[in-house]
N, C-alpha and C positions, 0 to 999 in steps of 0.2 A: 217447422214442417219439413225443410231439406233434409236433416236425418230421417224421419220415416222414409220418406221416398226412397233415400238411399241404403234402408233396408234395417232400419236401428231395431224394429220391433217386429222384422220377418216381413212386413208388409202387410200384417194385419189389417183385415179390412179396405183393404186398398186392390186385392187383386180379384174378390169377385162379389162384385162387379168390377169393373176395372175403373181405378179410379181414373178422373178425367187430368188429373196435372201429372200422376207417374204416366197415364198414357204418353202425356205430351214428351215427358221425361226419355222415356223408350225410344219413342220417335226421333228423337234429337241425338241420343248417343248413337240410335242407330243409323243416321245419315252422316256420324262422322264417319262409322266405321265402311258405308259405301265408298266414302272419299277415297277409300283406300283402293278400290277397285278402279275409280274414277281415274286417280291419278297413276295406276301402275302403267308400264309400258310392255305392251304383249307381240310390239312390232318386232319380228326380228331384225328387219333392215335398219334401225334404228339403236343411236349412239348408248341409247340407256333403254336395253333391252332386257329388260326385268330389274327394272328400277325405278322409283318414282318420275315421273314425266317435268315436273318442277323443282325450283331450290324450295327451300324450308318455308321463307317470305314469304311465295305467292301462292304456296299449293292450296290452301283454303280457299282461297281468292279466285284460283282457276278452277274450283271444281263445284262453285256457287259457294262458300262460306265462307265468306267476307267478313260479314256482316256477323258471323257466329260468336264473336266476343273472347277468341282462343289464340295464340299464336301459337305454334310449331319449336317447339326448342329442340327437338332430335328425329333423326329418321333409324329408323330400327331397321336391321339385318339378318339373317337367320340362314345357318348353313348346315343343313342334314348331314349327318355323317353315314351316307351311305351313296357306292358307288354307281352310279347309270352314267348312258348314251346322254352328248348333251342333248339338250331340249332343244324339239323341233329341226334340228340340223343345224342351232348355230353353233360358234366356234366357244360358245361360253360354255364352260364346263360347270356340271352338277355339284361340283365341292364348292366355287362359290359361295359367297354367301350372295344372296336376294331380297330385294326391300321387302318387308313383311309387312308395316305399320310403323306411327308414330307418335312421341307423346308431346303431348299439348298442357301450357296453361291457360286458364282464365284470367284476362285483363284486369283492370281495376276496376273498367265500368263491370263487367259480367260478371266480376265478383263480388262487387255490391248488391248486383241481382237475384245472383244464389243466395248468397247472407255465405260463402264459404270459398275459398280462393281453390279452385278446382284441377287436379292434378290428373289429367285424361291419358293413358295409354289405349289402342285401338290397333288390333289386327285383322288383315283381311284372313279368307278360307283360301283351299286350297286351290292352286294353278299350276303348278311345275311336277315335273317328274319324281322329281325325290321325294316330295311333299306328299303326293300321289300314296306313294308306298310306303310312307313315315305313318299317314293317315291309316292305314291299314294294317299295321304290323301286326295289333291285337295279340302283345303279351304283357304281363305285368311286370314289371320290376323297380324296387326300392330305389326311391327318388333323394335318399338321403342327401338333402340339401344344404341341412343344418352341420355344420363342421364338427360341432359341438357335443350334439346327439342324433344320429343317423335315422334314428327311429325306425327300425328295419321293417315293421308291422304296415308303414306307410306306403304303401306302390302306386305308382303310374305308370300308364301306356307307355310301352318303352321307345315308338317311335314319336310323339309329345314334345317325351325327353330329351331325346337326339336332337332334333328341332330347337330346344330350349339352352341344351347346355354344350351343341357344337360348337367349336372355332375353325375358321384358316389354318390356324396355328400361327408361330411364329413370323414363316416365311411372308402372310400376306399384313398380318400387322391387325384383321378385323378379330375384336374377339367375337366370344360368343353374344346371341339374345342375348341371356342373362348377365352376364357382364355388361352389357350395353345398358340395357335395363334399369339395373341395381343401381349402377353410376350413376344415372340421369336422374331417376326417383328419388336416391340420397341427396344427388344435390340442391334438387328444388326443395326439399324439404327442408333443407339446412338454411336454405336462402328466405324463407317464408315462413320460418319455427314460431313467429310472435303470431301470425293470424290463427284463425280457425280455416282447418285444411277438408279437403276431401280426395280421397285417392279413387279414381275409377276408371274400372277397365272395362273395356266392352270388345267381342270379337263375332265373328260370324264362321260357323264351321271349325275348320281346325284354327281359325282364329280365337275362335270361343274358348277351345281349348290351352294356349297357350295363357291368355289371359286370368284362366284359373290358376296356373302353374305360377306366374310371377305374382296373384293377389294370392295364394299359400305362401310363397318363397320370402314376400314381404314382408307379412304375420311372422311365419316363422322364425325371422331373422330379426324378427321386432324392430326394424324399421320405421315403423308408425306409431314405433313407444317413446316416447321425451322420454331417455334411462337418464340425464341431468337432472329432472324436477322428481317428477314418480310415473310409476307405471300408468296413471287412471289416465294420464291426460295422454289418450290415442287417438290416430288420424282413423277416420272410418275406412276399410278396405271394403268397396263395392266391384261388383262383375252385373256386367248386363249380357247375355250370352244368347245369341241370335244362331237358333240350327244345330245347339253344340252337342256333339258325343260327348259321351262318359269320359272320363278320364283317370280316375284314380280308382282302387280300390273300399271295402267300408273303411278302412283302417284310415285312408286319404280324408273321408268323406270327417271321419270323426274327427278329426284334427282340426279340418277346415271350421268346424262349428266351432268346437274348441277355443281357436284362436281367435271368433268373431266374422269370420270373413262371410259377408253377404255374398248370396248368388243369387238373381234373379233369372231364369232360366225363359225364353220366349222360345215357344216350338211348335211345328207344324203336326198335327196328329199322325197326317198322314207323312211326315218327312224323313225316310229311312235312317240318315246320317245321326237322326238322334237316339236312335235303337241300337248303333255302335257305341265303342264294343262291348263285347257282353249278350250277343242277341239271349243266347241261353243261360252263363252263369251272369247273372247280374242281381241287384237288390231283390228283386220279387223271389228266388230262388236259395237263399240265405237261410228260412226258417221253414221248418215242415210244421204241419197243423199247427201253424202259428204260435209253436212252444219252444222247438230244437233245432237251434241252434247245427247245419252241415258241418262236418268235416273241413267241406273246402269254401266256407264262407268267405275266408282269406284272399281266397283267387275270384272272388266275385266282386265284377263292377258295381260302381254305383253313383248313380246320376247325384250332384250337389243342391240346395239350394228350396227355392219355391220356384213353383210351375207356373204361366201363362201359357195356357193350351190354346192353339188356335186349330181351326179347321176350314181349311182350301184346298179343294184338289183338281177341279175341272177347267182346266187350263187345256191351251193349245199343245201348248210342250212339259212332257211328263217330268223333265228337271225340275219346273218353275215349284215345285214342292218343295223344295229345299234353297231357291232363289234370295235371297236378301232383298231386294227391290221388291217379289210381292210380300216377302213378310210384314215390308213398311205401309206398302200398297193397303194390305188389310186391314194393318192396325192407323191406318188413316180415314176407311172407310170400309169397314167389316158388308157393308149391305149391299157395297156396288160394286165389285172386286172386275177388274175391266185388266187381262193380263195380254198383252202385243209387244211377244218377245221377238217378231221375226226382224221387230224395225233395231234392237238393241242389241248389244254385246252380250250371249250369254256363255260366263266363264266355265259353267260348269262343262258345257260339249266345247268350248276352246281346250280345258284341258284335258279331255279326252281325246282331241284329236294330235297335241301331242305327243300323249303316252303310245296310242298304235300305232301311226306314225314311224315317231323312233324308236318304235318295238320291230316294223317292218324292215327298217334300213339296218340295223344293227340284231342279227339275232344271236345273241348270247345269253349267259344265264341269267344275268341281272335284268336283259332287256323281256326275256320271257315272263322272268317276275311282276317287275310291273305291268304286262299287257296283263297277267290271268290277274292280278290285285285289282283294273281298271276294270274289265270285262269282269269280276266280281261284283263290284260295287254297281255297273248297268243293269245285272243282273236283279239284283236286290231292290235298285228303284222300280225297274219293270215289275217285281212282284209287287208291286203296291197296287197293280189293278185289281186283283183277286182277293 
C-alpha cells in the first residue's frame, strides 16, 4: 500500500474522497516540514540568526518530534545569487547562505512501519529578502541540469534556480542547495542500496518549489536508478507540496511525468502563491478551442502533478490563506477550522516587515526592487477578497 500512497498509480482513487491513511500521510510530512519554521531563528539579536535554533540531534526532539521515528543527517543551506540590504539591519549579509530545510532518515523501527526505509528532504517557504525577490522573479529559463543533455526545451523560474544552484563560492567554503543536496541523497542511498528505499520531499511555498527542482534533478540524474543491476529497480521520487507555485514550464512539466516523479500538490483555492507564476501565460492558456496548440506555449507555466484542493478563507488575518499551520489545521479537521494567529508567529508578515523595513533604511535600486516585489505580492493576497 506505501507505493500508492506515495503516488505509484497517480493516487487513484485515493484523492477524492480523500483517502483516510494518504490524509494521515499529508499530515505527517506536513508537520515536518513546519519543523522547519519551528526551528529557524528569526531573532536577530541572536547567535544563529537565520539558522536552525538546534544541532541536527535534538532539532526533532525540540520542536515536538521525538517520537517521529526520523533522525536528521544534514541541515541544508541556500544562498540566492542576488544582491540586497542585509535583512532587517543585521550585520549578516544577503549572499550568505540560510538554513532552508533538512533531510532525514527513517530508523529501523519506522522503517519497519512504512515496510520502506524513508529518505525525507523538507523545505520551509519563504522569509528573507533575497528569497523575497528569488520568489518573484517570474521568468523562465533552462534549467539544464543534466551535464549530459541540457534539454533546452525544459525551463524553470529563474529565481527557483538561483536559490537551487547558488554558492558562497570558494571564499566561504558552502556550496550550493544542490550540491548539498545531491551529496547527502547519493550517500544514504549508497548506504542503504540492499533495502527497499523511498525518496520524499515535501516543502511549503517556495519550499514546495525547491523540492520539485531536486525530485527532477534526482530523476534526471538517475540517481534512484541501481545503473549496477538494471534500470527497473528504482527508488520512488515523491513531492508532497504544501501552497506551491508553478515552477517549470510544459516542457518541465513533461519531463517530470517522464521520469516518474510523483507530485502531490495540497492548495488552498483561495491561496494566491499557487496562482504564481504564470497568473496569465500558464497551462489553461497553451491551447485555443482545445485543438491549437499557441506559439508561446513554451513560455507557459505549468503546475505538476495531482491536486488536493482545499477551501478556507474566513480567517482573522487575510495571510492565514496561504499559512502552513491552517493548511494542516484543515486537513486535520475540515469542519471546525478554529484559526488564532494573533497568539503565534506569523512568518508571512515577519517577512514583510523585513523587506519595507530594509527598503526604508536603505533606498537604493535593489532595496526598491524588493519593497515593489513585496507590496506586489500584498497586493495580490488583498485581491483575494473580491
Amino acid at each position: 500500500m506505501w507505493r500508492e500512497v506515495q503516488g505509484s498509480k497517480d493516487w487513484e482513487n485515493l484523492v477524492d474522497p480523500l483517502d483516510s491513511l494518504l490524509r494521515q500521510e499529508i499530515i505527517r510530512y506536513g508537520e515536518f516540514v513546519a519543523a522547519c519554521y519551528d526551528a529557524f531563528d528569526l531573532d536577530p539579536n541572536s547567535r544563529r540568526y537565520l539558522n536552525c535554533k538546534y544541532g541536527k540531534r535534538r532539532m526533532l526532539s525540540e520542536v515536538g518530534l521525538g517520537e517521529s521515528g526520523y533522525q536528521v543527517t544534514k541541515y541544508i543551506y541556500a544562498t540566492p545569487d542576488i544582491n540586497v540590504f542585509p535583512i532587517g539591519g543585521n550585520s549578516i549579509g544577503s549572499s550568505c547562505g540560510k538554513w532552508i530545510g533538512y533531510i532525514a532518515v527513517s530508523n529501523d523501527e519506522e522503517t519497519k512501519r512504512l515496510g520502506r526505509r524513508d529518505v525525507l528532504v523538507t523545505f520551509r517557504g519563504t522569509v528573507t529578502s533575497p528569497e523575497w525577490i528569488a520568489n518573484l522573479m517570474s521568468s523562465l529559463t533552462p534549467a539544464r541540469l543534466d551535464p549530459h543533455n541540457p534539454r533546452p526545451q525544459v525551463k524553470v523560474e529563474a529565481g527557483f534556480l538561483s536559490l537551487y544552484t547558488s554558492s558562497e563560492g570558494k571564499k566561504f567554503g558552502l556550496g550550493s542547495c544542490r550540491e548539498q543536496l545531491l551529496s547527502e541523497v547519493g550517500r544514504v542511498l549508497n548506504k542503504y542500496n540492499e533495502e527497499d528505499m523511498s525518496i520524499t520531499l515535501a516543502g511549503h511555498s517556495m519550499g514546495s518549489a525547491l523540492a520539485l527542482l531536486i525530485a527532477y534533478d534526482i530523476a534526471e540524474l538517475g540517481l534512484n536508478r541501481d545503473k549496477l543491476l538494471n534500470t527497473d529497480h528504482t527508488v520512488p521520487v515523491t513531492v508532497f507540496s504544501f501552497g506551491g507555485p508553478r515552477v517549470g514550464n510544459s516542457g518541465f512539466k513533461e519531463r517530470c511525468e517522464e521520469l516518474g516523479v510523483k507530485v502531490l500538490r495540497i492548495t488552498n483555492v483561495n491561496d494566491p502563491i499557487t496562482k504564481l507564476p504564470g497568473v496569465f501565460l500558464n497551462e489553461h492558456f497553451r491551447v485555443l478551442g482545445g485543438k491549437y496548440e499557441v506559439p508561446w506555449s513554451c513560455s507557459c507555466y505549468a503546475h505538476v502533478g495531482v491536486e488536493i484542493l482545499l477551501d478556507f478563507f474566513k480567517m482573522h488575518n487575510l495571510s492565514c490563506v496561504h499559512d502552513l499551520g491552517t493548511y494542516l489545521s484543515f486537513l486535520k479537521c475540515p469542519k471546525r477550522l478554529q484559526v488564532q494567529r494573533e497568539e503565534s508567529i506569523d512568518f508571512f508578515n515577519r517577512a514583510k516587515e523585513f523587506v519595507i523595513s530594509g527598503a526604508q533604511n536603505k533606498l537604493n535600486f535593489n532595496a526598491l526592487q524588493l519593497k515593489n516585489a513585496a507590496m506586489n505580492m500584498v497586493n495580490l493576497v488583498q485581491s483575494q477578497r473580491t
